[in-house]
N, C-alpha and C positions, 0 to 999 in steps of 0.2 A: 162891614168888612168886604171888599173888594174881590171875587174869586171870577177872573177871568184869563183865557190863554188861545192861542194858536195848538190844534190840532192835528199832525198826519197821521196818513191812516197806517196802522199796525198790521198785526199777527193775528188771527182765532183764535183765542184763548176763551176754553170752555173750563180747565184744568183748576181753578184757583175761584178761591172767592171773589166775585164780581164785583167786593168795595176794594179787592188787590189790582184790579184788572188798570193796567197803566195806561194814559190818555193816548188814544187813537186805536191801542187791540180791540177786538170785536167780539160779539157773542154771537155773529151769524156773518160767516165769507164768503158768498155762493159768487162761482163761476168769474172768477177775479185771477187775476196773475198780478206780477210784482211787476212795476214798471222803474222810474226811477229810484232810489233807493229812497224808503217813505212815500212815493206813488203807489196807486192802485188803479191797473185797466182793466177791462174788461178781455177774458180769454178769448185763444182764437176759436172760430169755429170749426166747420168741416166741410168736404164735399165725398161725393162716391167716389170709391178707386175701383174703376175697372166694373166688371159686371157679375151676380151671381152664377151660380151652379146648378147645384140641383135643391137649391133652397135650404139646405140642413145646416145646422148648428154647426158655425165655427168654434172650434174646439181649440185648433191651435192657429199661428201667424209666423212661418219660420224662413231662414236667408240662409241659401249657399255660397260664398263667394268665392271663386278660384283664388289660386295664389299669384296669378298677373293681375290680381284687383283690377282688371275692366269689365270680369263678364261674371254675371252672377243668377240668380236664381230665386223669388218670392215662392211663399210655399203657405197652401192653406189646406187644413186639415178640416175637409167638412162631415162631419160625423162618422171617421173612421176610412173616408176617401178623400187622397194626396192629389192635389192640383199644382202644378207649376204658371208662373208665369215670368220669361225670360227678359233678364235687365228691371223689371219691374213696371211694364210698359208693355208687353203683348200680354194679348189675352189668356185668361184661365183655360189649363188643360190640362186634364186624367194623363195625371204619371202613368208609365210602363210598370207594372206590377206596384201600383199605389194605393190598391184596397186593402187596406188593413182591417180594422176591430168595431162596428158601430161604436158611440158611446165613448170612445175611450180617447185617450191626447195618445199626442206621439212626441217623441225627444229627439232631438239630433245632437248629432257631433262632426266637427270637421279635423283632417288630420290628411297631410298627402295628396292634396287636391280630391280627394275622397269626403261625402256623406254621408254619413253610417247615421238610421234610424232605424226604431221602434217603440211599440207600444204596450210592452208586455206580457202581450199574451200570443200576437202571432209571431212568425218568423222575422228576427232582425234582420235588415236587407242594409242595401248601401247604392249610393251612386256616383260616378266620374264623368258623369256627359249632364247631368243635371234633367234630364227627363226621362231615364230610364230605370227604373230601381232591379235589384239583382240579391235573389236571396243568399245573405252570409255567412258559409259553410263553418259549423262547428260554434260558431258566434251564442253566448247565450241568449237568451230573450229577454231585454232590457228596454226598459222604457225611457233609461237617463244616463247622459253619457257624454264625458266630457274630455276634451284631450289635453295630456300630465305627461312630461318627460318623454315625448317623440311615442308617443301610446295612447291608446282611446281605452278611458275607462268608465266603464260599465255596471249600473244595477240595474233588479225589476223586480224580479217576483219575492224572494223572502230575505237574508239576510248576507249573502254573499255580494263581495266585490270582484269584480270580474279587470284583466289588462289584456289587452293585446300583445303581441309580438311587437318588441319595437321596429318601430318605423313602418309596420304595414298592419290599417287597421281590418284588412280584412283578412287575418291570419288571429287563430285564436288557438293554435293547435304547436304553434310552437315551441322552441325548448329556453323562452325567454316569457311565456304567457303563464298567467298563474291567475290564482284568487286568493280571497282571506276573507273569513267571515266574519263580520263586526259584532263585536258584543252586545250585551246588553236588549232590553226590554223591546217589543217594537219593531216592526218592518222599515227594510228601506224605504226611506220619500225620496232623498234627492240627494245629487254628487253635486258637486262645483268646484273650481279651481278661485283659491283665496291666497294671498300671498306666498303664492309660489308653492303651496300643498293643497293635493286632495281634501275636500273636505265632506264628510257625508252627515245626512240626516235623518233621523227614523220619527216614526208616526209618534210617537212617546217623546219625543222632544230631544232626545238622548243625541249627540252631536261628539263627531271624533275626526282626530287628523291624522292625515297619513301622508309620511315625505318619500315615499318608495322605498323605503327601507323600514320601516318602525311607525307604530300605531299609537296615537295620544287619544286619552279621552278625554275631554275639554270639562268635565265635570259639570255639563251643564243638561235642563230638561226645556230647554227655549228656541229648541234648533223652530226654523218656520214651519204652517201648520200646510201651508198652500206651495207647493210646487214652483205653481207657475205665477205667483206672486213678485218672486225676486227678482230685483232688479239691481243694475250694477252702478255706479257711478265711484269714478279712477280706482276698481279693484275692491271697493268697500260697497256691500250687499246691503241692500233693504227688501224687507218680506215681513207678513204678514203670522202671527200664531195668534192665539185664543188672548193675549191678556194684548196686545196693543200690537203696533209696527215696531219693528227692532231693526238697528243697525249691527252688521258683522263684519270684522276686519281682522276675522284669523284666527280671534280670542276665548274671549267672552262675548255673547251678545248682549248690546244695550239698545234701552228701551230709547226710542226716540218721540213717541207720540202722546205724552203725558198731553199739550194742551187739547187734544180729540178723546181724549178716552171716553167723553161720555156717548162717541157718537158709535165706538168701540163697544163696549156694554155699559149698562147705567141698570141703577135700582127698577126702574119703570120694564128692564126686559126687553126694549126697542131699540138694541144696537143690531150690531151685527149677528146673523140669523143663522142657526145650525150648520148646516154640509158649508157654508159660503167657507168659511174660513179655510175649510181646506180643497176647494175650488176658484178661490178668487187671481185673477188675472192681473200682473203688474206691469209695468214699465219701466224706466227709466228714457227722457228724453231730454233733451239739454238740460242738464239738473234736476230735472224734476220727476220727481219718483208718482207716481199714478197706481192705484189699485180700487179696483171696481168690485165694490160691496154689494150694488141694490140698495132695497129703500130704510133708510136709518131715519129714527127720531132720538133726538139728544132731550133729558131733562131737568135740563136748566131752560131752554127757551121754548120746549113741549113744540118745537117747530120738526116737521116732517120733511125730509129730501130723499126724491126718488131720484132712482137709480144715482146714487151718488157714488162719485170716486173721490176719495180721499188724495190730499196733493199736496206733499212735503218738497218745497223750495229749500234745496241741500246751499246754493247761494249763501240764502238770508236767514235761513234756519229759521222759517216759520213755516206755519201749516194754513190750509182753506179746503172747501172743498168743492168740489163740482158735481153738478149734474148733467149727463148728455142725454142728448130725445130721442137714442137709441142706448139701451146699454151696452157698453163692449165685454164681449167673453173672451177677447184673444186680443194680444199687443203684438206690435213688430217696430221696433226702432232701427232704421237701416242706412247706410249711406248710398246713395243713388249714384246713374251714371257722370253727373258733372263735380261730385265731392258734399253735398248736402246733407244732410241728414232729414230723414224722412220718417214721421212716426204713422202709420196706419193701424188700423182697429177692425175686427168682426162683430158683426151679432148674431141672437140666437135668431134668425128669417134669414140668414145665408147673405147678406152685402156686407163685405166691405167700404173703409172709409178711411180718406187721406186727412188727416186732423193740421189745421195750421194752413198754410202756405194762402194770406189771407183772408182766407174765410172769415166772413162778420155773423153767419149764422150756422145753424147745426141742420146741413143738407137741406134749407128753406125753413127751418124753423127757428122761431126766436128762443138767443138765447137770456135767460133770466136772469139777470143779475141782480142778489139781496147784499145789501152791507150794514150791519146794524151793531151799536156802540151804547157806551151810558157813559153822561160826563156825572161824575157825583161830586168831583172837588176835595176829596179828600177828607169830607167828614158829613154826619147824618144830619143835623144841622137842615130846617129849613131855607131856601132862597128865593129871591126876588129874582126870578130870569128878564134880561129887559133885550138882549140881540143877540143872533142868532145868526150866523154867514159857512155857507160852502162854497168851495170852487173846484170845478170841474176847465175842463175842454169847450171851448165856445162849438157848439152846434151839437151838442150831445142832446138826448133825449131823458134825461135821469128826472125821475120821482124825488122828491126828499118829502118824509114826514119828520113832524117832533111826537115825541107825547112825553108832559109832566107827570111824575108819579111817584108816591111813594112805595110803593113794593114793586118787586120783579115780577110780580104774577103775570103771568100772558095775559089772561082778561081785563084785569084791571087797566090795562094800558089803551085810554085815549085817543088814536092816532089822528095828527093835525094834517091834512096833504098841504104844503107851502108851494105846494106846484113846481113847472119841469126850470130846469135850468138850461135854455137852450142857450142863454147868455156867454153860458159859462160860470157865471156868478148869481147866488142867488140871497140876498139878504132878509133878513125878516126881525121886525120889531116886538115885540110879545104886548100885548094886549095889559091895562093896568090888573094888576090883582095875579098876575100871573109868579104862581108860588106853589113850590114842593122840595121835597128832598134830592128827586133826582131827573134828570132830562134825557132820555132816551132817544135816536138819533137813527132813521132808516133811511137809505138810500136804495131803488126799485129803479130799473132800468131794465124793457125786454122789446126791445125794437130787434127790426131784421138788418139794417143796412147800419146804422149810426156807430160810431165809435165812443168809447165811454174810460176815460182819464179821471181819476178821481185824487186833489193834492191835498187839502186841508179843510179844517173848520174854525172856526175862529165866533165865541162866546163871549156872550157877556152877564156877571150873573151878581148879586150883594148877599151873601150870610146874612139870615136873618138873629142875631141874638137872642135868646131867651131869657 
């Protein structure tokens, strides 16, 4: 019996029985993006933005932009000390009263052609010229702060919500400024604006809404575990908490990350690692949601990725993951001065980095690309493998191995290297006697300069009967 097909490449799917795993998803996506719909390229890279400081841990990555949207403001938080750099193009330099808290992030809000930051333990300040900060009289001390109904609202230290005077956020003493304390178990983590209400979240998961008049509690203990995780894409949040990545849009949160959970936690203990969770750095950037873990082992494939970020394609609605050859502590997704959108990254040695705008490596280093699949055919069933074909991009530099085998064990697996495909196409005949249950399929590319297109597979294989 006859078991042979055309293959494009899928989704990472770790989540499911790997005889469920439908032709083309993968049990290893590393350092890939979605190209055509059923393509896979290799991601962009990066270069440096602009130049260090004083060396210290980027904490945070944040944007002022006026309300004539031409002149704006980058902003990096290097361990507790505020750096501007104007349009996003002149060099870094020490805001006017921009020392804040070693160790700690800081939060912004914009409201008024006004700034208003802090970090929750010192004084909230604010700025209107974009390099000068100015401490904000009577303001409580909040770390998170977002602006709601012509008002900037405000948490930090325990369990109060804080609003300004309308229309002026640097008035907090007004006879229209107020607070309310939110119920329930758990410290404030974080404010955000979601469909058009206030929404807050405490360290206990505990999640409530507020429309400036009346307080709902959303019955839920799933609010995010990390801050600065969230990311937005059209109004609808993605963030990270202890059992996987969740999407929120107002409601209830849903889990989005079933096919990574193992990379999330697994039996073995080598998921994601104590404090990260509620440290970890997210993004959103054209669709694609980013959140930087560190180094995760998933097992099912007992394979190790450092510094990996995790990368849900909101598009295509599947997942992969990445690794960069620095890890990022801080995101900033921005629009620049010609209408672009521009995503930059920190690490903990103080550089920033412009990610994309063709980059083929990661600031001089190669980036690695792993793509790894199992065809089984739909049943356990011995086979005759007799051809074996991929196609890539004529002039790429890609690795492809096979290995036959009949279990998923990591060890157990064989690896054949059938050599690069610089062709584009690479064919291969199997040798006689070539026979097992299942064919395992690795694609390795980690050049500096080459570009890597990856469309299909195409197999040839016979049931053997018993």
């Amino acid at each position: 019996m006859a078991n042979s097909g055309l293959i494009v490449p899928g989704a990472l799917q770790l989540g499911i029985n790997p005889l469920q795993i439908k032709p083309g998803d993968m049990t290893r996506c590393i350092n890939v993006t979605n190209d055509q719909f059923g393509a896979k390229k290799k991601r962009p890279g990066y270069t440096t933005y602009l130049g260090t400081v004083n060396g210290g841990y980027v904490y945070d990555l944040l944007n002022f932009t006026q309300n004539s949207g031409t002149q704006f403001w980058n902003y990096r938080n290097n361990n507790g000390t505020l750096y501007y750099s104007q349009q996003g193009t002149g060099a870094w330099t020490l805001c006017g009263n921009g020392t804040f808290t070693a160790g700690s992030h800081i939060g912004v809000g914009t409201l008024e052609d006004t700034l208003i930051a802090g970090n929750g333990v010192a004084a909230t300040r604010h700025t209107t010229n974009g390099t000068s900060f100015t401490n904000t009289t009577a303001a409580p001390i909040a770390s998170r702060f977002v602006d709601y109904q012509n008002r900037i609202y405000a948490i930090g230290t325990a369990n109060t919500m804080f609003w300004s005077t309308t229309g002026t956020p640097t008035s907090w003493t007004g006879s229209d400024s107020s607070s309310i304390t939110i119920p329930g178990p758990g410290k404030l983590l974080d404010i955000m604006k979601v469909a058009d209400r206030v929404v807050t979240t405490k360290n206990s998961g505990v999640v409530h809404r507020w429309d400036g008049y009346n307080l709902f509690d959303l019955s839920t203990n799933l609010g995010f575990t990390s801050p600065y995780s969230v990311g937005n894409v059209e109004d609808y949040r993605f963030g990270l908490n202890r059992l996987g990545v969740f999407g929120f849009g107002g409601n209830k949160p849903e889990i989005t990350s079933n096919p990574i959970e193992k990379i999330i936690y697994n039996d073995a203990g080598e998921g994601i690692i104590g404090t990260t969770f509620d440290n970890a750095p997210g993004v959103v950037h054209k669709y694609e949601y980013m959140v930087s873990v560190g180094t995760v082992t998933d097992d099912l494939t007992d394979e190790t990725i450092l510094n990996a970020v995790p990368t849900y394609d909101y598009q295509a609605n599947d997942w992969m993951i990445r690794t960069f050859a620095n890890r990022p502590t801080a995101w900033l997704s921005y629009r620049d001065t010609s209408g672009s959108q521009q995503l930059i990254f920190g690490d903990s040695a103080g550089q920033c980095y412009t990610y994309g705008n063709n980059a083929l490596n990661d600031n001089g280093s190669p980036i690695e690309v792993v793509m790894e699949g199992i065809i089984h055919g739909s049943t356990l069933q011995d086979k005759k493998w007799s051809f074996f074909r991929v196609m890539f991009n004529p002039g790429c530099e890609a690795q492809v191995q096979i290995a036959i085998s009949d279990t998923f064990t990591k060890g157990r697996k064989n690896w054949v290297n059938l050599g690069q495909a610089i062709d584009g196409s690479l064919d291969y005949k199997f040798p006689s006697g070539s026979r097992g249950k299942f064919l395992f399929w690795k694609i390795i590319e980690s050049s500096r300069n080459s570009r890597l297109n990856f469309y299909a597979i195409e197999f040839d294989a016979e049931v053997i009967s018993h």
